[in-house]
N, CA, C and O atoms as a Tinker XYZ file with bonds, in Angstrom:
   352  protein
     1  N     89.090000  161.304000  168.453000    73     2
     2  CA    89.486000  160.384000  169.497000    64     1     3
     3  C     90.713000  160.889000  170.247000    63     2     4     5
     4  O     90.758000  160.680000  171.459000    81     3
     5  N     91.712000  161.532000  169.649000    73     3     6
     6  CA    92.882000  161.926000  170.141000    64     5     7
     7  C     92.599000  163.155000  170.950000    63     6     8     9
     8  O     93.345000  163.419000  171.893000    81     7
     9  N     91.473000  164.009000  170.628000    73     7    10
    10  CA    90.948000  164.950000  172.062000    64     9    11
    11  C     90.301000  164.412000  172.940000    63    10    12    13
    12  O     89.957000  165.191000  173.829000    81    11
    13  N     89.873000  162.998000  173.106000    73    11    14
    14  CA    89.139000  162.213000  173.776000    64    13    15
    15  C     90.426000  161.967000  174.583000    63    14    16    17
    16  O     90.382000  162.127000  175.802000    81    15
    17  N     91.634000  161.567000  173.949000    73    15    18
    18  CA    92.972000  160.807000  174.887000    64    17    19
    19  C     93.195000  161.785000  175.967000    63    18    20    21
    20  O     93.315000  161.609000  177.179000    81    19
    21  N     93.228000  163.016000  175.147000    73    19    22
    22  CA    94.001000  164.469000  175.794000    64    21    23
    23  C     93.390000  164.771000  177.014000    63    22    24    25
    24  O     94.034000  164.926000  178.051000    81    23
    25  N     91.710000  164.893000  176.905000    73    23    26
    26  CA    90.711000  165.179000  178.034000    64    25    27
    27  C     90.646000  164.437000  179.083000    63    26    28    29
    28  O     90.259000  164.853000  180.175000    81    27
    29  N     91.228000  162.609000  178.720000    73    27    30
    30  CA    91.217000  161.518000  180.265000    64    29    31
    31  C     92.265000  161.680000  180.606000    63    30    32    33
    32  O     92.622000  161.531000  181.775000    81    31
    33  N     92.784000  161.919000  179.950000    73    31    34
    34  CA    94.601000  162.031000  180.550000    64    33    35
    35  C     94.788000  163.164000  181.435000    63    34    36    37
    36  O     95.645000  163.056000  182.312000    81    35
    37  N     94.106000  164.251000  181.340000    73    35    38
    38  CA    94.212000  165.511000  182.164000    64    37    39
    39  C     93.201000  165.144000  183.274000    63    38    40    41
    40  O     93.225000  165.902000  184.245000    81    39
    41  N     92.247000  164.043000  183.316000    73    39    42
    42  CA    91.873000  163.906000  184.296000    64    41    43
    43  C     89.758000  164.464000  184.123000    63    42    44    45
    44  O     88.882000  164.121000  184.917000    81    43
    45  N     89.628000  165.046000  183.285000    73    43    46
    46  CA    88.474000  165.499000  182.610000    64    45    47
    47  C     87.481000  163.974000  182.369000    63    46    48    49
    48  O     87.825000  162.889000  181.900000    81    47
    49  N     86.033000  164.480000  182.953000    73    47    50
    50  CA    84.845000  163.150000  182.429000    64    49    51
    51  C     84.776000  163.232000  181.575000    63    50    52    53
    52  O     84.845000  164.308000  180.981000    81    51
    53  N     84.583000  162.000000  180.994000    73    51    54
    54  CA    84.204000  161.586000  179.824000    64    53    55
    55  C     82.734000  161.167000  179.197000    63    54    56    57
    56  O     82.184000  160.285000  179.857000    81    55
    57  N     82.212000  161.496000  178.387000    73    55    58
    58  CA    81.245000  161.014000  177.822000    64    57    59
    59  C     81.226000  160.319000  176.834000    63    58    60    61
    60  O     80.542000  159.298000  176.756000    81    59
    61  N     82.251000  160.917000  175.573000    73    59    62
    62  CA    82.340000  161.034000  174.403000    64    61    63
    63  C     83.351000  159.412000  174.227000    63    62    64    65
    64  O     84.380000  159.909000  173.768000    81    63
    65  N     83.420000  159.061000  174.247000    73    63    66
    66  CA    84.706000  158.217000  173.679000    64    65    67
    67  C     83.688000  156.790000  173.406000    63    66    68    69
    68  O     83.001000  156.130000  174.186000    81    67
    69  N     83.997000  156.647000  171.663000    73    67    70
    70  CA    83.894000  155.296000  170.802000    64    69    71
    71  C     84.779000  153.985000  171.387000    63    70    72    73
    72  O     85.968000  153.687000  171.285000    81    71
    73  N     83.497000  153.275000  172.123000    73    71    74
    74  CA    83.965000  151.904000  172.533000    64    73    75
    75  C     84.324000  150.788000  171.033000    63    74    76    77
    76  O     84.216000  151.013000  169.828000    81    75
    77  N     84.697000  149.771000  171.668000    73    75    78
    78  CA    85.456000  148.996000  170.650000    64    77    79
    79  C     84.779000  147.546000  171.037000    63    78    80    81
    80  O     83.984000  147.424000  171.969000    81    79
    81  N     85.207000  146.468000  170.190000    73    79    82
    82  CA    85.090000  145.158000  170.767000    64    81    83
    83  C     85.315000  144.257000  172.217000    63    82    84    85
    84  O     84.693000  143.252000  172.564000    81    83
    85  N     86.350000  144.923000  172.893000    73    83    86
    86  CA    87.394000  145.098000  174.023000    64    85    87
    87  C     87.328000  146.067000  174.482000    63    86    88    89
    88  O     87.377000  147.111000  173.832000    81    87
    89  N     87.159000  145.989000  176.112000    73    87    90
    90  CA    87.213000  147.047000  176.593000    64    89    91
    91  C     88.469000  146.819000  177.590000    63    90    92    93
    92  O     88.244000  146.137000  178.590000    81    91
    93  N     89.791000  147.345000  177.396000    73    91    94
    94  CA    90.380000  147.170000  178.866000    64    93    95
    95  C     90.596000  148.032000  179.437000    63    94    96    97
    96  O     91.335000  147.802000  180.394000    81    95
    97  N     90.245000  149.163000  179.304000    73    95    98
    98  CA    90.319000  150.332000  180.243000    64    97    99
    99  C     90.012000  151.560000  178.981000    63    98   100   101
   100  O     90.007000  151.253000  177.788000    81    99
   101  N     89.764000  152.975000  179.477000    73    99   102
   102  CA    88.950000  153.602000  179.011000    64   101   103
   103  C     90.721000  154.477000  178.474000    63   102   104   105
   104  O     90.992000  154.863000  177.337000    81   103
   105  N     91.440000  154.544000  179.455000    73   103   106
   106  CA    92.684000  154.991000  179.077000    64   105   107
   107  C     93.472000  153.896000  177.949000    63   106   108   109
   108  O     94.181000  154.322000  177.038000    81   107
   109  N     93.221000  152.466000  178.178000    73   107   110
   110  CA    94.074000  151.570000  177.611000    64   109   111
   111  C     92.955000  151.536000  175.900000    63   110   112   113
   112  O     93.466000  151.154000  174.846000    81   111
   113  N     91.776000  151.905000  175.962000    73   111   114
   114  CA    91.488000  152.390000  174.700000    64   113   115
   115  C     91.979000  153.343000  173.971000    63   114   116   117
   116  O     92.686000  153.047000  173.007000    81   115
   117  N     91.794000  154.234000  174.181000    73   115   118
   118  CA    92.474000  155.822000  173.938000    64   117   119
   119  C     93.502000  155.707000  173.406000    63   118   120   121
   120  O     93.645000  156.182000  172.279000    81   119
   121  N     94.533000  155.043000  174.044000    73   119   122
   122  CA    96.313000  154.880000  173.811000    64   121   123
   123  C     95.881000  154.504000  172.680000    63   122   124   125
   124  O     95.722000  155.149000  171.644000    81   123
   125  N     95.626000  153.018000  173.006000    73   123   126
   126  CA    95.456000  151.872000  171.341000    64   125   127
   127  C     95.252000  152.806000  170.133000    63   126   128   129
   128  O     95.922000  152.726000  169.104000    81   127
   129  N     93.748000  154.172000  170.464000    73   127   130
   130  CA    93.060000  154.140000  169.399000    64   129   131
   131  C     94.681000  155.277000  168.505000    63   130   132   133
   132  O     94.813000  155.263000  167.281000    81   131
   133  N     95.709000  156.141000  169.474000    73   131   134
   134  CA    96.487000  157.006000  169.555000    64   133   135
   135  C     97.543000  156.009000  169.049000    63   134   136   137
   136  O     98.208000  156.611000  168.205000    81   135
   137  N     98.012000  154.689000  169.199000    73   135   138
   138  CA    98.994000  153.963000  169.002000    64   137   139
   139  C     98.906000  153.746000  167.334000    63   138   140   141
   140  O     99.759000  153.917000  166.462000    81   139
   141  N     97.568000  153.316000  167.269000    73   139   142
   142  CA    96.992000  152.934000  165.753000    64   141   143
   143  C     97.423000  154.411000  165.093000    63   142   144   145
   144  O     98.538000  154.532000  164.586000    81   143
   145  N     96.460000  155.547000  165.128000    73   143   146
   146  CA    97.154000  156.628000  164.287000    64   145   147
   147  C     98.130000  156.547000  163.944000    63   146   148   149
   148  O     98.374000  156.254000  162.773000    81   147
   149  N     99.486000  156.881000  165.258000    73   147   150
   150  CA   100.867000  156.639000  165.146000    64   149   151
   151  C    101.263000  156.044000  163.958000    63   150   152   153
   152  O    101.826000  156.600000  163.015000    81   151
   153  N    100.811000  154.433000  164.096000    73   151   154
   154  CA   101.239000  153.707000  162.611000    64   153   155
   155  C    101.212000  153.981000  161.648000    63   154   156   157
   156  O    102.138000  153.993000  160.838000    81   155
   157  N     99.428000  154.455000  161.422000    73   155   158
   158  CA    99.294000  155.113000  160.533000    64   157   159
   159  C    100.088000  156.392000  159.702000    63   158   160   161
   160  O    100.134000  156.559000  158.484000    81   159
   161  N    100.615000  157.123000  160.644000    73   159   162
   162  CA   101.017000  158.204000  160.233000    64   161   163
   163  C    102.543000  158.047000  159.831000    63   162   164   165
   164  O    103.176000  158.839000  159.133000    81   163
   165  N    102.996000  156.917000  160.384000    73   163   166
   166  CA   103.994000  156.181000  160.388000    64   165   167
   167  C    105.358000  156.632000  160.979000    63   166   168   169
   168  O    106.392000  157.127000  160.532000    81   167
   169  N    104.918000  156.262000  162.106000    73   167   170
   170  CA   105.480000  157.100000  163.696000    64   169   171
   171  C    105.960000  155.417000  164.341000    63   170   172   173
   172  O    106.626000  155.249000  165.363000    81   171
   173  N    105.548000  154.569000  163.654000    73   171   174
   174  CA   105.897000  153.134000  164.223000    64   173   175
   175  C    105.196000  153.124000  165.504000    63   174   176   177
   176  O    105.835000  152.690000  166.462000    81   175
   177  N    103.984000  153.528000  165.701000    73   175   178
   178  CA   103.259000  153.392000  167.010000    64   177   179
   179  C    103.847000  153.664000  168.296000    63   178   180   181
   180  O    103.651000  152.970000  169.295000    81   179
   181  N    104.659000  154.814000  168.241000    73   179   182
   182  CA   105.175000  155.705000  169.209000    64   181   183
   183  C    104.264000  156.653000  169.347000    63   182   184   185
   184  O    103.828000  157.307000  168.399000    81   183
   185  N    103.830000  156.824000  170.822000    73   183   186
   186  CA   102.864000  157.884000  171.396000    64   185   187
   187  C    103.586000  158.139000  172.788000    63   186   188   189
   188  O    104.051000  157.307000  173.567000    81   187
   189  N    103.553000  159.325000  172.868000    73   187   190
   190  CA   104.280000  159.750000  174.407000    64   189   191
   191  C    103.301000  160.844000  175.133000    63   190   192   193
   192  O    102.668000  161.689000  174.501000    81   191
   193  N    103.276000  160.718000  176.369000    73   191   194
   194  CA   102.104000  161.404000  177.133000    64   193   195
   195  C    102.300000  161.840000  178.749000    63   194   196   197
   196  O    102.749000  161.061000  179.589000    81   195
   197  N    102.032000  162.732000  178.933000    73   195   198
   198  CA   101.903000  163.080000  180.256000    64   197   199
   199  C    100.986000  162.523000  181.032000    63   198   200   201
   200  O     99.794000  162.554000  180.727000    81   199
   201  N    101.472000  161.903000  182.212000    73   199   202
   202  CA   100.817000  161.120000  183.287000    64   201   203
   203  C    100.533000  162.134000  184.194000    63   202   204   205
   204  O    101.150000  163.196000  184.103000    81   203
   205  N     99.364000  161.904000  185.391000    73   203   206
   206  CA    99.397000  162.072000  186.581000    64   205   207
   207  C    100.412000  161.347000  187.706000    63   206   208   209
   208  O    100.699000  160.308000  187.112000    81   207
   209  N    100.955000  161.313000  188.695000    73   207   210
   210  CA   101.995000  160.831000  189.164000    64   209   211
   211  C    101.578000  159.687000  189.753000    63   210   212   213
   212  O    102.314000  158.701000  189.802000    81   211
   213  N    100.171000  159.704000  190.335000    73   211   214
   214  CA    99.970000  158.218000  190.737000    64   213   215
   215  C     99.287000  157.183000  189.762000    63   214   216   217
   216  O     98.744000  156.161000  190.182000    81   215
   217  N     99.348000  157.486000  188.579000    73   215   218
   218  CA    98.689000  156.508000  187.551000    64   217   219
   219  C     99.984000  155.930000  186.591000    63   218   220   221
   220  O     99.814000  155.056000  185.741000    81   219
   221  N    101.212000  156.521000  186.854000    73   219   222
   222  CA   102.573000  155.819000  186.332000    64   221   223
   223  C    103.061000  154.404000  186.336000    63   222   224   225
   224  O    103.802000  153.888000  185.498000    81   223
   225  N    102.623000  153.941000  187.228000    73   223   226
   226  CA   102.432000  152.305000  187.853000    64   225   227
   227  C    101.568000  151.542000  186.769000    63   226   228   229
   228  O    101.941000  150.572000  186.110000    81   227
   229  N    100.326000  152.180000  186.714000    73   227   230
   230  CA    99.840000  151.536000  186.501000    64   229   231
   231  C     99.600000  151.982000  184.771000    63   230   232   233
   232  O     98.884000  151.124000  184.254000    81   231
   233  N     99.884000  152.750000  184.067000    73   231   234
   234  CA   100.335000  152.568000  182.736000    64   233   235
   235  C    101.267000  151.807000  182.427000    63   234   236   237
   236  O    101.107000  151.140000  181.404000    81   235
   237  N    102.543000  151.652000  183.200000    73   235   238
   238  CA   104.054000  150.700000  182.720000    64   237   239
   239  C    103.277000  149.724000  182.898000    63   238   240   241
   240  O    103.441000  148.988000  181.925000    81   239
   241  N    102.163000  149.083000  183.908000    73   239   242
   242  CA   102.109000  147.724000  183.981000    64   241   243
   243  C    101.159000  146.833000  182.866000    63   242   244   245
   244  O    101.245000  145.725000  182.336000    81   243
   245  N    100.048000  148.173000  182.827000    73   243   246
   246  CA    98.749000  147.692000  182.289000    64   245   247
   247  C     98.660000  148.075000  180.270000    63   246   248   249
   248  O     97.841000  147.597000  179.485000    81   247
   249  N     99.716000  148.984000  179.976000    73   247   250
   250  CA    99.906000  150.092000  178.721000    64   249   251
   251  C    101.280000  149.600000  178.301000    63   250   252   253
   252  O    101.488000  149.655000  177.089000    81   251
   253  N    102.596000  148.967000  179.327000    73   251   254
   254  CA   103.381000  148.905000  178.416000    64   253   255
   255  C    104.093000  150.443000  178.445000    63   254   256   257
   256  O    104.623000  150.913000  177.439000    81   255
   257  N    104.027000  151.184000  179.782000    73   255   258
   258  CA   104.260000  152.365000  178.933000    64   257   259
   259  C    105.830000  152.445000  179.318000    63   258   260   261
   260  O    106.119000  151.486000  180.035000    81   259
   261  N    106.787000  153.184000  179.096000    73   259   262
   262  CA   107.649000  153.456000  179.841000    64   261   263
   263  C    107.754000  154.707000  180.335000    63   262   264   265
   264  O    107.456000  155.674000  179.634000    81   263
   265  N    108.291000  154.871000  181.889000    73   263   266
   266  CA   108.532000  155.849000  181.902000    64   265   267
   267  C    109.218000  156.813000  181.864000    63   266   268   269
   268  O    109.881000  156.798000  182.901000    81   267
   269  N    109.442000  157.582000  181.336000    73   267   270
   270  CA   110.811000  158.340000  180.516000    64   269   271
   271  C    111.654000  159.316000  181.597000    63   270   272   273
   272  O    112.782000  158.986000  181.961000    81   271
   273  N    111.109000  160.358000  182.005000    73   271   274
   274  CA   111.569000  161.615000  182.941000    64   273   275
   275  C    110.507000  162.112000  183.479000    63   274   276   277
   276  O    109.654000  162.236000  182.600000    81   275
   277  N    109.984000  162.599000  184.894000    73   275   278
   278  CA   109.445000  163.120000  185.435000    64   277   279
   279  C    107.759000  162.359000  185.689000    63   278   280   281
   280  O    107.400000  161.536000  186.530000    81   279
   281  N    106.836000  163.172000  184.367000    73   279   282
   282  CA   105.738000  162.402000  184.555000    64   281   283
   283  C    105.567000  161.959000  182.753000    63   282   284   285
   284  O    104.504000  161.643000  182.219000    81   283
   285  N    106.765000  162.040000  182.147000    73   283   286
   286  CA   106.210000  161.589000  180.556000    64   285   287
   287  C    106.606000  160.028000  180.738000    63   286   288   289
   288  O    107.389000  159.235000  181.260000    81   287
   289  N    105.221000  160.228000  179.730000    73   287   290
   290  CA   105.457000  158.340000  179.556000    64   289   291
   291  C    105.609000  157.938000  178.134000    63   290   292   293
   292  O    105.025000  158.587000  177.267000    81   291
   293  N    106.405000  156.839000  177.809000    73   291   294
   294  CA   106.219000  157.048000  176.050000    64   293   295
   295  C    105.981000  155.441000  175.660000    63   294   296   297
   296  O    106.649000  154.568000  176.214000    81   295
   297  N    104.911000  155.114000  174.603000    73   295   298
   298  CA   104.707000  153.682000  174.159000    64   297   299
   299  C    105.806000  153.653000  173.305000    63   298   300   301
   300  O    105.949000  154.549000  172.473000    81   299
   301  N    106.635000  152.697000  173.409000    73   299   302
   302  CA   107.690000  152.431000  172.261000    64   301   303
   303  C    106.526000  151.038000  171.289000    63   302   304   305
   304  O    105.441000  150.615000  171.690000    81   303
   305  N    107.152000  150.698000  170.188000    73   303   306
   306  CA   106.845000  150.031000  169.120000    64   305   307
   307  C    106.003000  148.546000  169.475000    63   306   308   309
   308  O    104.995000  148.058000  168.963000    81   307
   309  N    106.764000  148.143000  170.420000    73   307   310
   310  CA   106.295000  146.453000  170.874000    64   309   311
   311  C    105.255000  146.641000  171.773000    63   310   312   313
   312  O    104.545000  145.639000  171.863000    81   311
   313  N    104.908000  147.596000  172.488000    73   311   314
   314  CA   103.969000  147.970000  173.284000    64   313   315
   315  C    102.472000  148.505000  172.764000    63   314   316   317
   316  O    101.395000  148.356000  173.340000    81   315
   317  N    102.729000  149.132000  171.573000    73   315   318
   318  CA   101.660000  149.536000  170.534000    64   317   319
   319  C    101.015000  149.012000  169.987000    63   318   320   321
   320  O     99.807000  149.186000  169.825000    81   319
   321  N    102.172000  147.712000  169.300000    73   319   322
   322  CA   101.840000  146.632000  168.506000    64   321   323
   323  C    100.889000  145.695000  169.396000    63   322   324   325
   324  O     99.923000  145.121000  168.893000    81   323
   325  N    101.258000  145.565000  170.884000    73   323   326
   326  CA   100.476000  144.378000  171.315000    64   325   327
   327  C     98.831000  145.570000  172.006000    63   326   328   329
   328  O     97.842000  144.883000  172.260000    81   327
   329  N     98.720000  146.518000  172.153000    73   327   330
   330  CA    97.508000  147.511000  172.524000    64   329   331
   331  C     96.669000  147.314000  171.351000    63   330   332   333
   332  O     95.537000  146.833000  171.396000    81   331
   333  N     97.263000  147.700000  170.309000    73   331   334
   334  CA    96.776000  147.671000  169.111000    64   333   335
   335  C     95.663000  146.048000  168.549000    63   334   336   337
   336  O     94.493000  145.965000  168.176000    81   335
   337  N     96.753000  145.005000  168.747000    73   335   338
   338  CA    96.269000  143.953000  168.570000    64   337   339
   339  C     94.883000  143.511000  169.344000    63   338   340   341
   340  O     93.786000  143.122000  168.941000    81   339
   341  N     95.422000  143.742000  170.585000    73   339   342
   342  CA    94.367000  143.726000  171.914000    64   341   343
   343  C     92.850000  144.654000  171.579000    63   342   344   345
   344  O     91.774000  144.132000  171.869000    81   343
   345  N     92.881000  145.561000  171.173000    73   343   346
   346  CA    91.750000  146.493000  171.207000    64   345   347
   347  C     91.140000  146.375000  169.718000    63   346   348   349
   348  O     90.027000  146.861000  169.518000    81   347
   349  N     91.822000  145.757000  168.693000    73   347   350
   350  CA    91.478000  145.883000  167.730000    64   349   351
   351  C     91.185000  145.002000  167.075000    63   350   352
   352  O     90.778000  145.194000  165.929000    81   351
C-alpha cells in the first residue's frame, strides 16, 4: 500500500490500491492506510510527504496536512488519529 501512496503522490495511475469501507479520496486513503502503519510502527502516526504545488490546499484542508517548507507536507498525530478513525 505504501508503494501505492508513493505512485499517487508522484502523480502516476492507479489501478492497484485496496479500497476500504469509506472512500474519501483515493489520496485521503493512502495517507490513512500510511498514518495507520506509522502507529503501528510507533511513529505516533506521523507521515510526511511531498506534494505537488497545487494539491497543498487541498491536503491542509481535506488530510489535515501541514505544510512544512517548500512542497513537504507532514500529518502530525491529531490529524492521523482522526484519517485513521475516518477510513477505518
Amino acid at each position: 500500500m505504501l508503494n501505492c501512496l508513493s505512485r499517487f503522490l508522484s502523480g502516476e495511475p492507479l489501478t492497484c490500491c485496496q479500497t476500504y469501507g469509506v472512500i474519501v479520496s483515493v489520496s485521503g486513503n493512502l495517507v490513512a492506510d500510511a498514518c495507520k502503519v506509522s502507529f503501528q510502527k510507533g511513529f505516533d502516526g506521523f507521515v510526511a510527504f511531498t506534494a505537488k504545488t497545487n494539491l497543498i490546499k487541498h491536503y491542509e484542508e481535506n488530510l489535515g496536512a501541514f505544510h512544512f517548507k517548500n512542497q513537504r507536507m507532514i500529518i502530525e498525530t491529531e490529524s492521523a488519529k482522526k484519517l485513521v478513525k475516518k477510513i477505518f
